[in-house]
N, C-alpha and C positions, 0 to 999 in steps of 0.2 A: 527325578522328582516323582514320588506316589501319585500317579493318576488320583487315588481315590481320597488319599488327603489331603488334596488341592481340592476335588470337590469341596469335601467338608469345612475348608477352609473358605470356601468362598459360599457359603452358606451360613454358616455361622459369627461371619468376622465382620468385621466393618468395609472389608471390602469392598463389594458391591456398591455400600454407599457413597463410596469414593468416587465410581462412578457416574452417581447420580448426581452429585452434588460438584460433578464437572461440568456434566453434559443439560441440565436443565438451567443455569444461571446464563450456558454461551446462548441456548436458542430464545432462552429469553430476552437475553441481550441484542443480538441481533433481529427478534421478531417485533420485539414490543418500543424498543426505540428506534427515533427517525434518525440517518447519521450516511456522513457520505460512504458506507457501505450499500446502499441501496440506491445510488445515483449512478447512473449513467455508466459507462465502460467500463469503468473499475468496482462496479456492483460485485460482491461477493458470490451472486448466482451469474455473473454474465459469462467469466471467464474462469480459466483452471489457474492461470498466476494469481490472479486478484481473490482468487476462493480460498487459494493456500495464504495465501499473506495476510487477508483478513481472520484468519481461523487461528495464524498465528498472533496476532494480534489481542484476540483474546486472552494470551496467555499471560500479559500485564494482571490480570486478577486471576485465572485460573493457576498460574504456577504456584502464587503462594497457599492458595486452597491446598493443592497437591501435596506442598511441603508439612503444612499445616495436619492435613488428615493422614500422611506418614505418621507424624511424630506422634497422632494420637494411637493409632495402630501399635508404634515402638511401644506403648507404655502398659499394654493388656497383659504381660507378665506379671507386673508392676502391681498393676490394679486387681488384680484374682491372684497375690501372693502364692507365686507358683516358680517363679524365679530359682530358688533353691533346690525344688523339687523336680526340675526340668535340666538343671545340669549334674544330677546325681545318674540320670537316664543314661542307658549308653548310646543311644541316638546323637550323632553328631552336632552341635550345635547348627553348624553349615548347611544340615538338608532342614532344621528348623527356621533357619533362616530364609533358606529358597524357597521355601512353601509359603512364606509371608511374604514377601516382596513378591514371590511368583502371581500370586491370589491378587493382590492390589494391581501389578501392573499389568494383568489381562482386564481390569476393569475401568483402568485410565484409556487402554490404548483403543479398546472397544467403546468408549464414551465417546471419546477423539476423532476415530474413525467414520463411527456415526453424523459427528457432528460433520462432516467432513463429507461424508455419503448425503447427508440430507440436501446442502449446499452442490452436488455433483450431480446428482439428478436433473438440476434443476440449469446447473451449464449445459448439461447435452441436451435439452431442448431450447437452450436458446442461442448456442454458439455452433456454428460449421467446424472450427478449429480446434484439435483434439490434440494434444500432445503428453509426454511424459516426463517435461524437464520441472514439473511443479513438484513433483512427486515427493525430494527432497527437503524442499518445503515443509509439508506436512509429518515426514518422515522425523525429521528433526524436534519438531514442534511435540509429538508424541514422544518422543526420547525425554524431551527435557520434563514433561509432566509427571515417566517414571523414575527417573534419575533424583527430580525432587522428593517424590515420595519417598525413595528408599532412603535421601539422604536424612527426613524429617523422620523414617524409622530408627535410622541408626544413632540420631541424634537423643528423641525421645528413651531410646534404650541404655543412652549413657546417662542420661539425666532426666530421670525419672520423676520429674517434677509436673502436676496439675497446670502449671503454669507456663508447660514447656511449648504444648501444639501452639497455643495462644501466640506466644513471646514470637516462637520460631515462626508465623504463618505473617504477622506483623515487621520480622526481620526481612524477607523474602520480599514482601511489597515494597518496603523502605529501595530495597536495594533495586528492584524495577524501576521504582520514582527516580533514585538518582542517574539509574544509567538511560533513563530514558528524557531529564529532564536537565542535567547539570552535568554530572559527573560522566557522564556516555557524550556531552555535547563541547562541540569545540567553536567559539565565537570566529566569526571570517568575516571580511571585508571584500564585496563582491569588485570587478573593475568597475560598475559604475558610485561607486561607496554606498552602498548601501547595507546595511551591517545585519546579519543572517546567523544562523547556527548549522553546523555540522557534525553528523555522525561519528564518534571516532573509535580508535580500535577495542578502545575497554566494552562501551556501550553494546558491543557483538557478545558480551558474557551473559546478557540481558536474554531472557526466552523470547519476548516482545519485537517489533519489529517497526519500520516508521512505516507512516499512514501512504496507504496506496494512492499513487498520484499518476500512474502511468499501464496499461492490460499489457505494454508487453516490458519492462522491466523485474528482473526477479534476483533473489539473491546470487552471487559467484559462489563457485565449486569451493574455494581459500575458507570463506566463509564456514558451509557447510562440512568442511573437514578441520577446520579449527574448533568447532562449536562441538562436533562430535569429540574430540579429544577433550576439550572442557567438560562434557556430560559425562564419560564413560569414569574419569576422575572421580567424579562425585558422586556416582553409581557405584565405584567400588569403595570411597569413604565410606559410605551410608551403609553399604554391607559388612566391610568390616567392622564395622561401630556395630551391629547388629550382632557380631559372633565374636570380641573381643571383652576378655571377662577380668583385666586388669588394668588398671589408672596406665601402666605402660604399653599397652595395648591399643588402647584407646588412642592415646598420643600419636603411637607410631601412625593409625588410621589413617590421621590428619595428611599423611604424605602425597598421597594420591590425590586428594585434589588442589592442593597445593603445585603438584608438580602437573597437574591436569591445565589447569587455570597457566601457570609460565609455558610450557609447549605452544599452549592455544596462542596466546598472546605473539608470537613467532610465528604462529600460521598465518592468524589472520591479518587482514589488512589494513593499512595505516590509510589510504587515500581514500573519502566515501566514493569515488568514480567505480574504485574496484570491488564495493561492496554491494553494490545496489548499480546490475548492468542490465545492456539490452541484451534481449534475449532475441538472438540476429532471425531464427527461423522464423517467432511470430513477429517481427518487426520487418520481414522481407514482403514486398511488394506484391500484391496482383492488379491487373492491368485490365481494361478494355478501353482500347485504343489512348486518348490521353490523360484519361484518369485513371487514378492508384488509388490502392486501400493498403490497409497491411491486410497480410494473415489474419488477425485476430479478426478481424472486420470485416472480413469478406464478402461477409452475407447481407453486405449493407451497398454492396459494387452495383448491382441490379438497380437499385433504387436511384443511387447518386450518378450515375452514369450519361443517362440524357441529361437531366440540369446540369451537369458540368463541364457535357459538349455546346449545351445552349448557352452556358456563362461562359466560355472561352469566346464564341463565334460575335455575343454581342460585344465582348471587352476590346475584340480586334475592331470592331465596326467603331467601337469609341475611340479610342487609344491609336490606333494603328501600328505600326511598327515597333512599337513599345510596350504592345499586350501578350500577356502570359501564354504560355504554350501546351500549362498539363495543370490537372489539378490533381493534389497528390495527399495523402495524409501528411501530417507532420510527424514523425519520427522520431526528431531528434531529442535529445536528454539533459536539459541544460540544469546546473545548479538554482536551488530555490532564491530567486531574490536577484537573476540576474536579466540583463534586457534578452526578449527576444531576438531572432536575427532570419530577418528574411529577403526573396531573391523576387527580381523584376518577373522573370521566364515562370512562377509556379505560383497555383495560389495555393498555399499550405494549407489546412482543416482541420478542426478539433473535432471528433465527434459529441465532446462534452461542453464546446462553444453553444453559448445558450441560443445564436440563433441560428447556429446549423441544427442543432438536436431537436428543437420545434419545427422544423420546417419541414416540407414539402413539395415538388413540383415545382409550379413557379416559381412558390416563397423560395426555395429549397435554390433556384436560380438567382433570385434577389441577394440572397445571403452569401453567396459563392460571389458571385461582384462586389456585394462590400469586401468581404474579403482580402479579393484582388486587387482593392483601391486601397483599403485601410487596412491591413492585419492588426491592429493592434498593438502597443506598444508595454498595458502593462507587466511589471517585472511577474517572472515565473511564478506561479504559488501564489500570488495577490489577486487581489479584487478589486473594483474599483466600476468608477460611471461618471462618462464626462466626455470630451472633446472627441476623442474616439469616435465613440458611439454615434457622435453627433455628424461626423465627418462621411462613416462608414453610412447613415441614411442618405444624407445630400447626394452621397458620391451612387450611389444605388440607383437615387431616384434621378439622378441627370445621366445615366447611362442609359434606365425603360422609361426615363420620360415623362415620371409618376413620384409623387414625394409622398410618401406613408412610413410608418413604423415599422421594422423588422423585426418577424417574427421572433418571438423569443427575446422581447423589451420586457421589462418588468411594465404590470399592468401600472402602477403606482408612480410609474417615469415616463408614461407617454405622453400625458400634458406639459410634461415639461422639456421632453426631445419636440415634440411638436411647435412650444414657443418658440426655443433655443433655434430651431433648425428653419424653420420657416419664412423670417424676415431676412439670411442670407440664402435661400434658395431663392427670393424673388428676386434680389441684389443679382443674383451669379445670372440666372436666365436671365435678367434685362441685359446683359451684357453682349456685346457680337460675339458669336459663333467659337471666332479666333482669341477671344480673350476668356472665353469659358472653359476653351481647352489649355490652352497656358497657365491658367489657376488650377485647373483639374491634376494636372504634370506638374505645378508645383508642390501640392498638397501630397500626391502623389512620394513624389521625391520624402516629403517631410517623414510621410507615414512609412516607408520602407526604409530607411536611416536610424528611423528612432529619435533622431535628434533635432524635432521640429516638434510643434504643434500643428497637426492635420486643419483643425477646424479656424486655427486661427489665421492661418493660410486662405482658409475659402473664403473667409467673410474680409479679405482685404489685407491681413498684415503680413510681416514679414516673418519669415520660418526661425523660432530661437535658435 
């Protein structure tokens, strides 16, 4: 490719604005609205997975932009009636085509990259954890925005129609909508029935990606070598369509990503377990003495360290023989919409549990004992406010001996944790010693089972 007619090309063409009109709608996206990219561990600047998977994520609107400003790109022959006059040249069609696609996709992957750089900077000053298994991520995510363009050049250049960037940028989104909303999504029935949706193998044809729910989960290698054989398909459609100058030409085009799209389909993966995994290096432990973080988190080990030797020492002084031994992040990867499951011997952590993530010091000790008593029971991915919450204050406040709100209550729900929790906190202490700890161990029981009500255990009844 002419050095100097790629210059000119990306000086003259619509290029440039391909990348501008990538790269200012993602930062505006992400700067100017609130959205759980900017929440807690899975923040788009916190970590390198969660930067690549949100940036990929953008691609739900950015890909079809991409397709869309190809196909306007395809049509500049078209529009400055030059078309005849360009294939009489004895210049190859092929080095006119590489200068076109060339030009556009140094200004996708430079918009992409950016976007991509801005959100990077901004993890290395606030994570310890550096790796380069995201990289992929990103990698891909830039493939698919040039693969679109070229495909929406070679398109626009078979069919030469005003109405085509439009049609073709409109086709592209439809097609994210489905694979991201129906047609990508497989209905399941969790073991406790609860009825959920699932990732499946088509919705992997999709640029887009599901919403980050975990810093160290990231896509499988299957994935990214499927998705790459799907892109490279339609990277060579969209060029052949760009240098093919008969109605059978054009046809034959269609092969390649036809045959792109079936390979891929064979790569990738049928189970979403194997599509969206842990990523074992930052999900592997650091330790000071019996408390864990992962990798990702590390830098948070200092902080949570004493409160967590001080929640183990007072939980033994409660509980005795039956209190935990480590307090450890939680890890594990369970499908959306199923029950939690947790262990007597550890109080597992979210760092995005709303009343670990406000707390502090004491607070920060307070919240590690509800923990320990109550983990929680909502299904995966849900939300919710009730018996819980109410179980995890009592069981806090009859461990330090003090009944208050934990940190990280909705302000809007303390009056009503405070009615709720109040008249069975006076019930439980007026009780002997020996009867406060036998409700505390049954409640106990309820809340690490999952198959009880916590609270309704402390205030007298019997565990569903």
């Amino acid at each position: 490719m002419n050095g100097s007619v790629l210059r000119i090309e990306l000086r003259r063409s619509v290029a440039p604005w391909a990348g501008g009109v990538v790269l200012v709608p993602a930062l505006a996206f992400l700067y100017l609205l609130e959205g759980a990219w900017w929440n807690g561990t899975t923040a788009w600047t916190a970590q390198w997975t969660p930067l690549a998977l949100w940036t990929r994520s953008l691609l739900f609107y950015l890909w079809p932009l991409a397709v869309g400003l190809g196909a306007l790109q395809g049509l500049r022959d078209h529009r400055s009636k030059m078309s005849e006059l360009l294939t009489s040249t004895p210049r190859p069609a092929r080095h006119r085509a590489a200068v076109l696609a060339g030009a556009t996709a140094i200004t996708l992957v430079s918009a992409f990259a950016f976007l991509v750089l801005v959100g990077g900077v901004q993890v290395l000053a606030h994570s310890e954890y550096t790796h380069v298994g995201w990289l992929p991520v990103s990698l891909v995510g830039a493939f698919f925005l040039v693969a679109g363009a070229v495909l929406g050049m070679g398109a626009g250049r078979a069919l030469p129609s005003p109405l085509t960037p439009p049609a073709l940028a409109m086709s592209a989104f439809v097609f994210t909508a489905l694979m991201h909303m129906s047609l990508g999504r497989t209905r399941t029935n969790t073991a406790d029935g609860f009825t959920s949706t699932e990732p499946n193998r088509v919705s992997l044809l999709s640029p887009t990606v599901e919403e980050v729910r975990e810093a160290f989960v990231t896509l499988s290698a299957p994935v990214h070598v499927g998705q790459t054989i799907w892109l490279l398909g339609m990277a060579v459609t969209g060029f052949a369509l760009l240098v093919a100058a008969t109605p059978r030409a054009r046809l034959t085009a269609l092969a390649p990503v036809l045959a792109g799209a079936a390979i891929a389909l064979l790569v990738l993966p049928s189970d979403p377990r194997r599509m969206y995994v842990v990523d074992e290096a930052a999900a592997q432990l650091v330790c000071e003495g019996p408390v864990c973080v992962s990798r990702t988190q590390q830098a948070r080990l200092a902080d949570l360290a004493s409160p967590g030797k001080e929640a183990l020492r007072l939980l033994h002084g409660a509980l005795g023989d039956q209190t935990p031994v480590s307090v450890r992040e939680n890890t594990a990867v369970l499908p959306e919409g199923s029950t939690p499951q947790w262990t007597r011997k550890t109080v597992l952590l979210d760092f995005d549990d709303d009343i670990v993530a406000a707390a502090k010091g004491r607070d920060l000790t307070r919240a590690l004992i509800a923990k320990g008593m109550v983990p929680g029971c909502t299904p995966v991915g849900w939300s919710g406010f009730g018996g819980d919450e109410y179980a995890q204050t009592i069981a806090a406040g009859w461990v330090l001996g003090d009944l208050k709100p934990l940190d990280g209550t909705p302000e809007n729900m303390r009056r009503e944790v405070e009615s709720e929790t109040r008249p069975v906190w006076r019930e439980l202490t007026a009780l002997p010693r020996s009867e406060q700890l036998a409700r505390i161990k049954a409640m106990r029981a309820a809340a690490l089972s999952c198959e009880g009500d916590p609270f309704e255990v402390l205030s007298g009844g019997a565990s569903r």
